[in-house]
C-alpha positions, 0 to 999 in steps of 0.5 A, a space after each residue: 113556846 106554844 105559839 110556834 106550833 100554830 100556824 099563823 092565818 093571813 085573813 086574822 090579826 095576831 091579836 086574834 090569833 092569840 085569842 084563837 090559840 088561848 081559847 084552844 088551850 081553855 077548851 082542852 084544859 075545860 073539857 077534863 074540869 067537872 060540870 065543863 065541856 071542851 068549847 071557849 070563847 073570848 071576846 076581843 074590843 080593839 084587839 084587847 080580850 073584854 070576856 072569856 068563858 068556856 061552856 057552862 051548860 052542865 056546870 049551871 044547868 042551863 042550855 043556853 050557857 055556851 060559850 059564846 053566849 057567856 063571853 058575849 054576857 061577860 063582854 056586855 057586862 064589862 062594856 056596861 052596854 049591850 051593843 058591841 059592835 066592832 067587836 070580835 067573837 072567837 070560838 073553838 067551835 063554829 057558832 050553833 044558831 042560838 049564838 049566831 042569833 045573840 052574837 048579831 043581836 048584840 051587833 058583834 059583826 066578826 066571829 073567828 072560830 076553830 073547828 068548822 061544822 062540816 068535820 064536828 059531830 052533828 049535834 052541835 047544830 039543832 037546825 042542820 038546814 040553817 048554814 052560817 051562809 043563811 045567817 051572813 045574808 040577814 046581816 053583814 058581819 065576817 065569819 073566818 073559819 078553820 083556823 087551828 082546826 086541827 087542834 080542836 076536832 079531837 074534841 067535837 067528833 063524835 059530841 062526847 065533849 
């Protein structure tokens, strides 16, 4: 069972840890499908998956269809409002600044991501000097990263993903 070789995080609920643990799956099993690179994303409401996406920027030739950003249009869409707050952004990948930005203005207060910036290639981060710190003191939401990082950092060294 796939499960059983993650371990479990005290700070995430086991809905979301499920959530981490699918989403690492979709970005593994993404990173070898044409037009796709290896970064997931989902969207949970109450512990339940709204949206899930996996980078699409390639695939449709658009640089702002990250993963996040297509879980968080999905989410939006599903919910039929653009303000979901009290919703959780789960990602394999440390959000890069656009979707910090997109995940606040849709008012998602908590993002749990897998592989962190500190140990990923640079080139996910166009703005090197904006830290997750920065975006937290414009606006209170919790940011939980790490979990299962071991499992994805394959992936983001050296930005071939």
């Amino acid at each position: 069972m796939m499960a059983a070789n993650f371990n479990h995080d005290d700070r995430i609920t086991g809905n979301e840890h499920a959530a981490v643990i699918n989403a690492i799956a979709r970005a593994i099993t993404a990173r070898d499908q044409t037009g796709k690179a290896g970064i997931a994303a989902t969207v949970l409401q109450n512990g339940r998956i709204i949206s899930e996406a996996e980078n699409e920027v390639h695939l449709q030739s658009d640089p702002t269809r990250h993963a996040e950003m297509v879980a968080i249009h999905r989410a939006a869409h599903t919910l039929e409002t653009t303000d979901l707050k009290g919703c959780v952004l789960i990602s394999t990948l440390q959000p890069c600044e656009m979707c910090l930005s997109a995940m606040r203005f849709a008012g998602i207060d908590r993002v749990i991501f897998a592989a962190t910036k500190a140990h990923v290639a640079s080139k996910y981060f166009v703005f090197p000097h904006l830290e997750l710190q920065d975006f937290q003191r414009s606006g209170d939401f919790d940011a939980i990263g790490g979990i299962c990082e071991n499992r994805v950092l394959h992936l983001y060294a050296d930005g071939a993903e």
